[in-house]
C-alpha positions as CSV (number, residue, x, y, z in Angstrom):
1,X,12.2,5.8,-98.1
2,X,12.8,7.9,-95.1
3,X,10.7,6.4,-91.9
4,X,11.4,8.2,-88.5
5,X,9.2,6.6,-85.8
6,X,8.6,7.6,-82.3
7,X,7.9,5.4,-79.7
8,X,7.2,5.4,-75.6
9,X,4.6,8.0,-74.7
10,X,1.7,7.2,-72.9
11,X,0.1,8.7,-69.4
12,X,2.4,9.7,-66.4
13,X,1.6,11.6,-63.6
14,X,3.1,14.7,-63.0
15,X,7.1,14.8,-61.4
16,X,6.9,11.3,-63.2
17,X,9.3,9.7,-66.4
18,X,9.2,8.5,-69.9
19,X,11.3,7.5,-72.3
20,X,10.8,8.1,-75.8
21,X,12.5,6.3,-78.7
22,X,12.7,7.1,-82.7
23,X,13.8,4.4,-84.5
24,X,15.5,5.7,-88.2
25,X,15.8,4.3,-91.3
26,X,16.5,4.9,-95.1
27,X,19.0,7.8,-94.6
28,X,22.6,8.0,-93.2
29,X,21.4,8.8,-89.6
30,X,24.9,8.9,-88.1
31,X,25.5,12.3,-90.6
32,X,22.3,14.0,-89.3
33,X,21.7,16.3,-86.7
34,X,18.4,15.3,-85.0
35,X,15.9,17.2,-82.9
36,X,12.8,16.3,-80.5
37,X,10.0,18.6,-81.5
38,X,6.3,19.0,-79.8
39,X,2.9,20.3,-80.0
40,X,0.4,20.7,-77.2
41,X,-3.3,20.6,-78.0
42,X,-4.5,23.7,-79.9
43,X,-1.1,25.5,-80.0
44,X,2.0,25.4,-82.6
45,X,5.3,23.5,-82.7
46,X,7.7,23.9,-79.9
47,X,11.6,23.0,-80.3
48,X,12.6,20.6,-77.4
49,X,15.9,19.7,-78.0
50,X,19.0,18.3,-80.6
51,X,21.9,17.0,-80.9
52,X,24.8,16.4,-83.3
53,X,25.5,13.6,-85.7
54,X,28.2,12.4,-83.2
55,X,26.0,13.0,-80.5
56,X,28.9,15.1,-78.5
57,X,26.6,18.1,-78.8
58,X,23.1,19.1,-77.2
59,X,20.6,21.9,-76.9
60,X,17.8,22.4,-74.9
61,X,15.0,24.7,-75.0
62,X,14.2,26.3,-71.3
63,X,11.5,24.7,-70.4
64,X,12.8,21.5,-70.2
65,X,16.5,21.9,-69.2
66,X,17.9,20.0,-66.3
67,X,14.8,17.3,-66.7
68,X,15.3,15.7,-70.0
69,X,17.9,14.4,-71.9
70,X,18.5,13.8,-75.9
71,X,20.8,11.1,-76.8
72,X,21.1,8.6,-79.7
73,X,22.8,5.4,-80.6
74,X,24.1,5.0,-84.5
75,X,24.8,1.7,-84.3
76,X,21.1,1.1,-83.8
77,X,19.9,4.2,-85.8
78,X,18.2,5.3,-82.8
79,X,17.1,8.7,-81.1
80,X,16.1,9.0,-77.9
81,X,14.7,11.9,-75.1
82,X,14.5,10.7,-71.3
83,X,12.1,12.9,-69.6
84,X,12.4,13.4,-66.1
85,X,10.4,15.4,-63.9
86,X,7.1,16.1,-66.0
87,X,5.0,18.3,-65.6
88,X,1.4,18.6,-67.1
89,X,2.1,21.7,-69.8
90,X,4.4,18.9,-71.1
91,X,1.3,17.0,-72.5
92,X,1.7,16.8,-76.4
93,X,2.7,15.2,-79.1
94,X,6.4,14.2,-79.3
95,X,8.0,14.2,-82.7
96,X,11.3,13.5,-84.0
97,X,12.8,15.1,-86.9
98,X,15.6,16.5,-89.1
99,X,13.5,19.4,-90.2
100,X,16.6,21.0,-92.4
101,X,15.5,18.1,-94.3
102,X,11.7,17.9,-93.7
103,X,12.4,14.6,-92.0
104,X,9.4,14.0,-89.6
105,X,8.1,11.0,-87.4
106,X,4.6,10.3,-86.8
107,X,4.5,11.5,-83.3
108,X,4.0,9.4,-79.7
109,X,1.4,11.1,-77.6
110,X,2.9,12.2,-73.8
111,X,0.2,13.3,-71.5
112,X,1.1,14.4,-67.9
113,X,-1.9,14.4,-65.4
114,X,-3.0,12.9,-62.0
């Protein structure tokens, strides 16, 4: 069965890094496109970022452009954002996902305070 799951969140302080991890298994990963998607406390999803099946391509919402990175690595089935920077309105829960195909991690918890 399908098992996306996120790791590397915890507590930073804010201008601080992390780097999250989603390790994939039981679908072709290296034919999906895959996207970082969060949710602060008491407020809907927000799109973070994505990137191709080749990982050649990228996108970025605003808000976090310039400080974090999406990459991946087929050969280990592997997704990863590096987040650089953070500020506190980045607290929430991280998820990775292929949501054209309702693929969806667990979530890792980021939370950005002094």
């Amino acid at each position: 069965q399908v098992q996306l799951v996120e790791s590397g969140g915890g507590l930073v302080q804010p201008g601080g890094s992390l780097r999250l991890s989603c390790a994939a298994s039981g679908f072709t990963f290296n034919t999906y496109w895959m996207h970082w998607v969060r949710q602060a406390p008491g407020k809907g999803l927000e799109w973070v970022s994505a990137i191709n099946s080749g990982g050649s391509i990228t996108y970025y919402a605003d808000s976090v452009k310039g400080r974090f990175t999406i990459s991946r690595d087929n050969a280990k089935n592997t997704l990863y954002l590096q987040m650089n920077s953070l500020k506190p309105e980045g607290t929430a829960l991280y998820y990775c996902a292929s949501p054209s195909s309702d693929y969806w991690g667990q979530g890792t918890q980021v939370t950005v305070s002094s």
